[in-house]
Kinemage of the C-alpha trace (Angstrom):
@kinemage 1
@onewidth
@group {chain A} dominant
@subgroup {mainchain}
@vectorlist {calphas} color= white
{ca unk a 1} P 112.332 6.709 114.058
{ca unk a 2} L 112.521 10.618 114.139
{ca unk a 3} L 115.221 12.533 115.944
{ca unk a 4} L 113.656 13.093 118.774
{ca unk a 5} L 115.576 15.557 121.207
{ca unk a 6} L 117.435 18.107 119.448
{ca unk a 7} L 118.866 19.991 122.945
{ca unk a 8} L 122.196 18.090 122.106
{ca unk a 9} L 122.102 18.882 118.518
{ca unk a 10} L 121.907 22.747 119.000
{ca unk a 11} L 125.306 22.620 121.071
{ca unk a 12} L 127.021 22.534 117.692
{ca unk a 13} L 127.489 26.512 116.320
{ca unk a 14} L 126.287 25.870 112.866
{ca unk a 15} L 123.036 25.312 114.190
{ca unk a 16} L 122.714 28.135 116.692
{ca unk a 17} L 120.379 30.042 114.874
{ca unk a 18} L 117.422 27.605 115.943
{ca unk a 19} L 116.587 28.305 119.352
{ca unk a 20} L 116.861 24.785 121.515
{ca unk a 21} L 114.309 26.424 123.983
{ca unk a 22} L 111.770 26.738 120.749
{ca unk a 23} L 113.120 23.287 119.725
{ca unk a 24} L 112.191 21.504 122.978
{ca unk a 25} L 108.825 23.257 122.551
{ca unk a 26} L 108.001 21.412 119.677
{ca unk a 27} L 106.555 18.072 118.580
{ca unk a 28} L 109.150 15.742 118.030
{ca unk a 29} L 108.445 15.032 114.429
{ca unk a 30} L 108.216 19.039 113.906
{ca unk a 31} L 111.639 19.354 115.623
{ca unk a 32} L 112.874 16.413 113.299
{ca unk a 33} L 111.471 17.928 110.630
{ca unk a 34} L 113.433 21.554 111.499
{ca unk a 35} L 116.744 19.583 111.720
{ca unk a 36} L 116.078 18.146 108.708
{ca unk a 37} L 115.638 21.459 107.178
{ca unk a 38} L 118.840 22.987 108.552
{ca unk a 39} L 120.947 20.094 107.245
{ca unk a 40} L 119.581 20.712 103.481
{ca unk a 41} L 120.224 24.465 104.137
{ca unk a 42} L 124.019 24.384 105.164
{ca unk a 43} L 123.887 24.481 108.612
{ca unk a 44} L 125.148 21.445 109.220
{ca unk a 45} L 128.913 21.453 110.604
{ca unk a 46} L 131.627 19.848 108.542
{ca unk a 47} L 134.395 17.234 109.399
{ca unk a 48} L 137.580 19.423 110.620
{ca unk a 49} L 140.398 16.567 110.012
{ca unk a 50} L 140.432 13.416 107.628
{ca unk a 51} L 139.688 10.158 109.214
{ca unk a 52} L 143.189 8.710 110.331
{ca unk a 53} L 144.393 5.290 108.520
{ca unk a 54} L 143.363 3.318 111.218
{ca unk a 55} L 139.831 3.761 110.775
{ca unk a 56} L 140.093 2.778 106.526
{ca unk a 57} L 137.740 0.106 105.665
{ca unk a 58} L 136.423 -1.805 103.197
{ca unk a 59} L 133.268 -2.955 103.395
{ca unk a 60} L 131.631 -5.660 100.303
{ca unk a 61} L 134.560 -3.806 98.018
{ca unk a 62} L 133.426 -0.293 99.223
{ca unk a 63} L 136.009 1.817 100.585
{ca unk a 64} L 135.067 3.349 103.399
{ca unk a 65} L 137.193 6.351 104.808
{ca unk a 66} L 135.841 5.385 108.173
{ca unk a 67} L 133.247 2.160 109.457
{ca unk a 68} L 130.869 4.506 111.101
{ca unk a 69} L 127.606 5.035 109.187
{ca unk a 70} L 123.906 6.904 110.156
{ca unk a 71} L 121.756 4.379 110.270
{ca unk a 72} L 118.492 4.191 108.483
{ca unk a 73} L 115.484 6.140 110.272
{ca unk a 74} L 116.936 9.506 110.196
{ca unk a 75} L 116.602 10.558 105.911
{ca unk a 76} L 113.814 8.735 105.318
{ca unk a 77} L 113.597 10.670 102.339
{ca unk a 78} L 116.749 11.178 101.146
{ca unk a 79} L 116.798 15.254 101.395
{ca unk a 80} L 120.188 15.486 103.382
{ca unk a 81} L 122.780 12.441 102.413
{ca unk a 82} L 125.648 14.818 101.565
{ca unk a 83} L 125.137 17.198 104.943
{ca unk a 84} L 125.197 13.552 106.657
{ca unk a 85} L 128.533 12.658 104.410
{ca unk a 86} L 130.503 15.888 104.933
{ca unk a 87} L 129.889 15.429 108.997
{ca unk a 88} L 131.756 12.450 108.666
{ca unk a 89} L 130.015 9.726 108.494
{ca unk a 90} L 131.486 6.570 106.382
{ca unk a 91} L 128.323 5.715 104.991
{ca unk a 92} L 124.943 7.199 105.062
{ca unk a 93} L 121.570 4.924 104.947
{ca unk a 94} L 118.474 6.905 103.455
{ca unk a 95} L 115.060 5.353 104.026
{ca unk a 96} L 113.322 3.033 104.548
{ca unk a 97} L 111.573 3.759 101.133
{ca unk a 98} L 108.428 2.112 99.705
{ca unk a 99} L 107.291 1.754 96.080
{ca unk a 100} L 104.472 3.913 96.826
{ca unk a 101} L 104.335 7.080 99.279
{ca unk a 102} L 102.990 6.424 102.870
{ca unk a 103} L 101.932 8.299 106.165
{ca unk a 104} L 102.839 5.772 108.324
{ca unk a 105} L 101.040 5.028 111.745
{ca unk a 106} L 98.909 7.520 113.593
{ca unk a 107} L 100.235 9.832 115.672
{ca unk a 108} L 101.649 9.915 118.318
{ca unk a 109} L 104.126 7.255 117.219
{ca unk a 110} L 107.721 8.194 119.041
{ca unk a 111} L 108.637 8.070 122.626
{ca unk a 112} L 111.469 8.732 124.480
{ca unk a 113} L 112.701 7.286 127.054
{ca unk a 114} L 115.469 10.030 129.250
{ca unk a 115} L 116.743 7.514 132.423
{ca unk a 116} L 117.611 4.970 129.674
{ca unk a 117} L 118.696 6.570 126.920
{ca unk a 118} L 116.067 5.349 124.610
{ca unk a 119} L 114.002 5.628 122.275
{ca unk a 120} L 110.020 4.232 121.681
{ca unk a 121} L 109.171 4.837 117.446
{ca unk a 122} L 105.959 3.173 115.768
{ca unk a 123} L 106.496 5.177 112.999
{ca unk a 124} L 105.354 2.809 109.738
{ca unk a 125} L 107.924 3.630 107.133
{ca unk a 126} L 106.486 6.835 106.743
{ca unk a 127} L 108.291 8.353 103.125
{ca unk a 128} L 107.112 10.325 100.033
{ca unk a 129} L 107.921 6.934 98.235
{ca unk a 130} L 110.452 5.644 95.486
{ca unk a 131} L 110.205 8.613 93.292
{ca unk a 132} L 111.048 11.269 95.458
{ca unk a 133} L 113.560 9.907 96.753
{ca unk a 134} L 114.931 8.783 93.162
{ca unk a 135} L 114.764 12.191 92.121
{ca unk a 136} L 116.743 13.364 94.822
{ca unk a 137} L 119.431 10.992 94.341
{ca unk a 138} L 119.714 10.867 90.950
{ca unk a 139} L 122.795 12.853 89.955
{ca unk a 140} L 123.774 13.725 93.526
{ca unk a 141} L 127.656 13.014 94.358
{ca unk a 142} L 127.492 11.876 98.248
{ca unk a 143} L 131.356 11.779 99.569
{ca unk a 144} L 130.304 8.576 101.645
{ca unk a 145} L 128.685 4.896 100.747
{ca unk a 146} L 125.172 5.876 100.142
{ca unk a 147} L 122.897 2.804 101.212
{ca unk a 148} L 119.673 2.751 100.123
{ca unk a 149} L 117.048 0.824 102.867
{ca unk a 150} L 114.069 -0.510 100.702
{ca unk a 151} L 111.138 -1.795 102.659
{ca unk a 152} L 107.502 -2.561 101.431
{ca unk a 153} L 104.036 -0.909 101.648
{ca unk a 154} L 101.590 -1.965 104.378
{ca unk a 155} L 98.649 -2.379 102.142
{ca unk a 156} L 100.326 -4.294 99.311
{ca unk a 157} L 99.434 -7.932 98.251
{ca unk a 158} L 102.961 -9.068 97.900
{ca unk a 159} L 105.630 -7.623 100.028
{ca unk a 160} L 108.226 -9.277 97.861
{ca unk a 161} L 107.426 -7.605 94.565
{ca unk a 162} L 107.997 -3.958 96.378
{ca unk a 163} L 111.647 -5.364 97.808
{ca unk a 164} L 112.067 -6.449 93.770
{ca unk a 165} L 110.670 -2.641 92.819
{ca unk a 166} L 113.673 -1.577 95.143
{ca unk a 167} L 116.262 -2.789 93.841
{ca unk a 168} L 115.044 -2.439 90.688
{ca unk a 169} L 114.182 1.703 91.091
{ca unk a 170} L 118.012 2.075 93.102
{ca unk a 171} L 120.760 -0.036 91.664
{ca unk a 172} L 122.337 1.727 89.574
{ca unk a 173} L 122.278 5.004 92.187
{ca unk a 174} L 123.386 2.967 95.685
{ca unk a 175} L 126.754 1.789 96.608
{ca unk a 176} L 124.436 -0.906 98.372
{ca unk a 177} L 121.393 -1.492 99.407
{ca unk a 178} L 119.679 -2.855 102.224
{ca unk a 179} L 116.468 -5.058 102.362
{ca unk a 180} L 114.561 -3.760 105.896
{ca unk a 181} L 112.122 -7.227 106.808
{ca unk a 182} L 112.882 -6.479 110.607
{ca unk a 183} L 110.773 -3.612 111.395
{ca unk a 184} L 108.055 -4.344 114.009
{ca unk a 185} L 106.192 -1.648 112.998
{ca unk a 186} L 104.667 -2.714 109.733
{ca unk a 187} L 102.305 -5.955 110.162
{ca unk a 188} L 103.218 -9.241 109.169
{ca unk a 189} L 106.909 -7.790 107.484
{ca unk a 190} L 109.137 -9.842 110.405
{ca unk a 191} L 107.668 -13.029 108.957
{ca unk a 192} L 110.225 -12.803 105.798
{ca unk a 193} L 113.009 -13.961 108.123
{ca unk a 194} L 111.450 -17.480 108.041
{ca unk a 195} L 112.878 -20.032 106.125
{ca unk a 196} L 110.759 -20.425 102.751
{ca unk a 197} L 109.812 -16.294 102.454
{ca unk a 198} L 113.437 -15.710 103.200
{ca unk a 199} L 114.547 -17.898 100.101
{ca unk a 200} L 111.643 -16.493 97.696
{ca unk a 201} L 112.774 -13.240 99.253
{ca unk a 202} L 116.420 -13.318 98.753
{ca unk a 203} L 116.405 -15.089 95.564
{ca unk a 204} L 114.166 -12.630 94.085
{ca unk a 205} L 115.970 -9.896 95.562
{ca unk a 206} L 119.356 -11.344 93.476
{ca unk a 207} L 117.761 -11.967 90.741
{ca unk a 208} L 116.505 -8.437 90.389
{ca unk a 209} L 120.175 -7.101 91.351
{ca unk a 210} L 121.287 -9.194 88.244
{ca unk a 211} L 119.434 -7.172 86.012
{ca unk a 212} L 121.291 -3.819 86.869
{ca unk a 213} L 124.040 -2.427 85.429
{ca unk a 214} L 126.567 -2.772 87.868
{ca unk a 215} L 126.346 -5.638 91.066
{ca unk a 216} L 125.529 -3.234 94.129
{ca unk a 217} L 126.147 -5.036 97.577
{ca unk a 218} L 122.095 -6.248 99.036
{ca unk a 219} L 122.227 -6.194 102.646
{ca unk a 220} L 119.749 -8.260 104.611
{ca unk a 221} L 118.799 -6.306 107.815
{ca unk a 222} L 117.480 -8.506 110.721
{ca unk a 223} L 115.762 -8.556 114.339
{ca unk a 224} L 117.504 -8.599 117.306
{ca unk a 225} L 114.420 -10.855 118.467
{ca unk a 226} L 114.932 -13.915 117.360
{ca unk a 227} L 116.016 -16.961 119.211
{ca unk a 228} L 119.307 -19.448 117.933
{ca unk a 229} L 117.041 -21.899 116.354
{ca unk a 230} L 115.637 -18.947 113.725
{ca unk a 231} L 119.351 -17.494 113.460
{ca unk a 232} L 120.429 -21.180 112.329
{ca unk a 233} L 117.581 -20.979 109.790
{ca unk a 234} L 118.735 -17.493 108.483
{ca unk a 235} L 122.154 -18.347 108.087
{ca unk a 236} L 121.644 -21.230 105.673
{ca unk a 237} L 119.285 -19.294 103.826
{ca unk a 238} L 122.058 -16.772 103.491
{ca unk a 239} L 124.704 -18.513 102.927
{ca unk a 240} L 123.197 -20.698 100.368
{ca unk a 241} L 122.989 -17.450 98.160
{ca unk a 242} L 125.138 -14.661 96.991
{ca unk a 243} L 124.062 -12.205 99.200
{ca unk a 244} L 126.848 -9.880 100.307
{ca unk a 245} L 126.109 -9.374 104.079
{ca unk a 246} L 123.711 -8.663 107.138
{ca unk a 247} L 122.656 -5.969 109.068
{ca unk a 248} L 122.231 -6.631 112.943
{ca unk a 249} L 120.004 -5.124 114.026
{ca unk a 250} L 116.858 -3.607 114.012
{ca unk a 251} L 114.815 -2.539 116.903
{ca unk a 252} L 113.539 -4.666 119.603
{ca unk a 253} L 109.679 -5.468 120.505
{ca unk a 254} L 111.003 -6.592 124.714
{ca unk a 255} L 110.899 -4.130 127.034
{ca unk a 256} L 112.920 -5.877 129.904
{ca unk a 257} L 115.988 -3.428 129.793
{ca unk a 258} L 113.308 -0.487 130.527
{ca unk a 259} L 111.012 -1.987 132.494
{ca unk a 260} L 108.831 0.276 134.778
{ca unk a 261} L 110.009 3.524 132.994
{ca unk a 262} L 107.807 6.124 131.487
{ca unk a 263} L 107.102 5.264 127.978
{ca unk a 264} L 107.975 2.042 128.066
{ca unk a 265} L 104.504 0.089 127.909
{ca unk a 266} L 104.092 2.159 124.211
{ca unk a 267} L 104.224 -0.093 121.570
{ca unk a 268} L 106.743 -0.308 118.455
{ca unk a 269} L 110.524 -0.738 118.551
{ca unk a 270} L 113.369 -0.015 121.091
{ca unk a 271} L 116.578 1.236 120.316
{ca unk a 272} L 119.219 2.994 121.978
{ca unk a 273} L 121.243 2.460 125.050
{ca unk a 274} L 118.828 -0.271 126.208
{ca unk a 275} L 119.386 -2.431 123.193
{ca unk a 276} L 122.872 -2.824 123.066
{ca unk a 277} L 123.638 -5.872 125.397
{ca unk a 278} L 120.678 -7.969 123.111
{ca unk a 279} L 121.497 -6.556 119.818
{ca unk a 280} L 125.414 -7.057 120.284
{ca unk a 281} L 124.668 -10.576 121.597
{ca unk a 282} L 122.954 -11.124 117.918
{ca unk a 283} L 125.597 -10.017 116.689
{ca unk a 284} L 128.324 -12.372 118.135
{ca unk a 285} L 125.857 -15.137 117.559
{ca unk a 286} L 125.536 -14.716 113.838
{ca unk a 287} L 129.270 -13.645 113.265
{ca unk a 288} L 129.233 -17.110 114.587
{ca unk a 289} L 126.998 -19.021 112.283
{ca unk a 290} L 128.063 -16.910 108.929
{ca unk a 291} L 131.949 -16.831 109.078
{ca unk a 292} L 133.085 -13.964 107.424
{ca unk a 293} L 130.193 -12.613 105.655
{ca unk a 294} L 129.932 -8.615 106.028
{ca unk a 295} L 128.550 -7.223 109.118
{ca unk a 296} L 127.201 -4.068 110.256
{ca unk a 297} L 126.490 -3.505 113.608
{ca unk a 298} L 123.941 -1.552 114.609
{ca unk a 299} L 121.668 -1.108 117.938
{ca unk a 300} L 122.457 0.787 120.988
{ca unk a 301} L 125.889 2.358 120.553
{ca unk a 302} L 126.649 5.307 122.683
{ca unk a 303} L 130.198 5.742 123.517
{ca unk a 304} L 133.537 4.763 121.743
{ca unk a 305} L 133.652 1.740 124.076
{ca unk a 306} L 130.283 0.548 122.825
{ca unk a 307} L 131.465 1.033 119.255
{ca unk a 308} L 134.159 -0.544 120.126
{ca unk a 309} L 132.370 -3.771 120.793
{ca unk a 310} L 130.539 -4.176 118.141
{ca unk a 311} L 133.809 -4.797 116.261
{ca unk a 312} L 134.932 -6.765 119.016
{ca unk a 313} L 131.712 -9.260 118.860
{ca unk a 314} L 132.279 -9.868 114.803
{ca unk a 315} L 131.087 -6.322 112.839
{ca unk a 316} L 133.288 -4.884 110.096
{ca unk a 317} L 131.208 -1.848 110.294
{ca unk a 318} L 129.018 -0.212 112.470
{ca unk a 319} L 125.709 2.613 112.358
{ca unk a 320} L 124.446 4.571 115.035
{ca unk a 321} L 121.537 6.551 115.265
{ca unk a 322} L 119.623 6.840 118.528
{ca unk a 323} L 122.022 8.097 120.791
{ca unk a 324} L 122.445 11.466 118.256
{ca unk a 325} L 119.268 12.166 120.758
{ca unk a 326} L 120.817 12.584 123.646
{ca unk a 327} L 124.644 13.224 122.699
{ca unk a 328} L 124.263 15.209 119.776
{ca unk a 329} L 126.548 15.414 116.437
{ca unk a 330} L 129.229 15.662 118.175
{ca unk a 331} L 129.313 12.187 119.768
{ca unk a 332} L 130.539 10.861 115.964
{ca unk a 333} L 133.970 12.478 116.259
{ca unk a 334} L 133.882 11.385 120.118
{ca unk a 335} L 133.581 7.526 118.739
{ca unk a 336} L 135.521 7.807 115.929
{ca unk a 337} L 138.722 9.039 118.140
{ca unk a 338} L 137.800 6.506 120.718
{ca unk a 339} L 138.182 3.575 117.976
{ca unk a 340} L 141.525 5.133 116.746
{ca unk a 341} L 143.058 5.128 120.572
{ca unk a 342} L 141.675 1.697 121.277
{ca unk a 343} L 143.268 0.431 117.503
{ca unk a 344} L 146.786 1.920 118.882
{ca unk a 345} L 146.413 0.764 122.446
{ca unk a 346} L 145.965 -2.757 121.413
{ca unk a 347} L 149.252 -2.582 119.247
{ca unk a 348} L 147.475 -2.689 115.663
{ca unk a 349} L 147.304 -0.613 112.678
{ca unk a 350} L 143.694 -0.896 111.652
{ca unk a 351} L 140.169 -1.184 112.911
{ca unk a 352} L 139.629 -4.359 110.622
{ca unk a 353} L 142.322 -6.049 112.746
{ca unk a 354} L 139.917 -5.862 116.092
{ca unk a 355} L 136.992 -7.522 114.385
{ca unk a 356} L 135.814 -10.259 116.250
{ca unk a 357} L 138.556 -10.727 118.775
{ca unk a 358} L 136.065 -11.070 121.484
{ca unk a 359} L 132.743 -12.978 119.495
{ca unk a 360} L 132.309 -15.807 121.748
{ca unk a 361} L 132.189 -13.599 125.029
{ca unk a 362} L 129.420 -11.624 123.382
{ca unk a 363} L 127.843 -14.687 122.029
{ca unk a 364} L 127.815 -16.638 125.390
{ca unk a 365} L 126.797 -13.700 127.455
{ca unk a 366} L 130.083 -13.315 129.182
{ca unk a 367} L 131.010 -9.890 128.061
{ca unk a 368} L 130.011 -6.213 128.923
{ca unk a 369} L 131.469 -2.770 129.068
């Protein structure tokens, strides 16, 4: 996914010196592409005041000054984790990364969608590849967890061996990585959430990690598609292993929430506001099934309330990424005071003392904001 509508992003002064008429002029993948550039160049603005206590976390035996990460989709290629980092973010995701570089799918391949708050991306896990992104990492000091989201090349004959090359190429850098099967966007990848790919996936995967230096947290990122019967299969898988958590989730191939709207009949994955009642639903459902393995929450947040409930249906940590489109930079400090006042409204001391209060609303359909 590319960062499609910048307008927001140019309310911040750091970036004033790009003009959000020219912006708004441009392609969306140019305009992503200009952001991108300002971030590596300094422009980007800085946190003003540490994260309060509330929001400490730790996360697979990372400490996390606060839960709130940038999802995967925005660095692709790993040019601007320490910009992301000294925003504020808790964690920064780079990628999705493949062995070898790829364009991705024709253009045009992103599509937004205004009167939801959505966004349309078929992008392909376009990236410059493993060594690029190596060579940008390598050495770099990142005042966040740095997660590295390793995916696998259309064309190749064995999608497992390039999740293997991942882990293999990043240990040692990461403070976790993150094994991307759920994007809709590159044919034939979702089927590694079934049962016997998932085990030859996941017990490669480990057995890779094994060989590294130190044991970096894997991640399994999954679909917000799939029905209870293939979320009962995934948890055994899961749990049968030693992986250290889940990541839920990744875009959505329905188009219910948006019916009717422009854009909407485009193919490829939906995120933002129109996939947080499904992907929050996921959510609650796995938290169910997997106890208290690790969770991040991901898919549709847009407000401190919807952060909110992601803890609320079972995450320990949460990433946003979509709604940056439409509320700009800002709208991290906006959620990460919101999750402060609702930890001291509720009479506790910590974020981690919220999670999962409300999982079976969310899981039965009950709850909403």
């Amino acid at each position: 996914m590319i960062f499609s509508a910048l307008s927001p992003l140019l309310r911040l002064p750091a970036l004033s010196a790009l003009s959000q008429q020219a912006l708004l002029k441009m392609d969306a993948e140019t305009a992503h592409g200009a952001t991108i550039a300002a971030l590596r160049l300094g422009m980007a603005p800085e946190q003003a005041q540490a994260d309060g206590a509330e929001l400490r976390t730790t996360l697979c035996g990372l400490e996390l000054t606060n839960p709130v990460g940038m999802a995967a989709g925005f660095d692709k290629n790993a040019e601007v984790p320490r910009p992301l980092a000294r925003m504020g973010f808790g964690m920064v995701e780079i990628g999705t990364v493949t062995p070898r570089p790829q364009t991705g799918n024709p253009k045009p391949r992103l599509f937004r969608l205004p009167a939801a708050q959505g966004v349309i991306n078929r992008m392909g896990f376009n990236n410059e590849g493993h060594d690029a992104a190596f060579a940008r990492l390598k050495g770099l000091r990142v005042p966040a967890a740095l997660g590295v989201n390793i995916g696998a090349n259309k064309d190749s004959e064995d999608f497992v061996a390039d999740y293997v090359a991942g882990v293999l190429k990043f240990a040692d850098l990461a403070d976790y990585l993150t094994a991307n099967v759920s994007s809709p966007n590159t044919p034939g990848l979702r089927n590694l959430q079934a049962d016997e790919a998932l085990r030859r996936l996941l017990g490669e995967l480990l057995a890779a990690r094994a060989k590294a230096k130190t044991r970096v947290p894997v991640f399994l990122k999954i679909a917000p598609d799939l029905d209870e019967a293939a979320l009962d299969v995934i948890a055994k898988v899961v749990l049968s292993t030693d992986l250290d958590g889940l990541i839920v989730s990744n875009t959505t191939i329905t188009r219910d929430s948006v019916a009717g709207q422009d854009n909407a009949e485009e193919t490829g994955g939906l995120s933002g506001k129109p996939l947080f009642d499904l992907s929050t639903r996921k959510l609650a459902q796995m938290r169910q099934r997997v106890g208290d393995l690790p969770i991040i929450g991901v898919g549709g947040i847009h407000s401190p309330q919807s952060a909110l409930a992601k803890f609320e249906a079972g995450a320990n940590a949460v990433q946003l990424y979509s709604a940056l489109v439409y509320g700009g930079l800002d709208l991290l400090d906006t959620i990460k005071r919101g999750l402060v006042s609702a930890v001291r409204a509720q009479g506790k001391t910590n974020i981690a003392q919220l999670v999962g209060s409300r999982t079976a609303d969310w899981a039965d359909g009950k709850a909403s904001l």
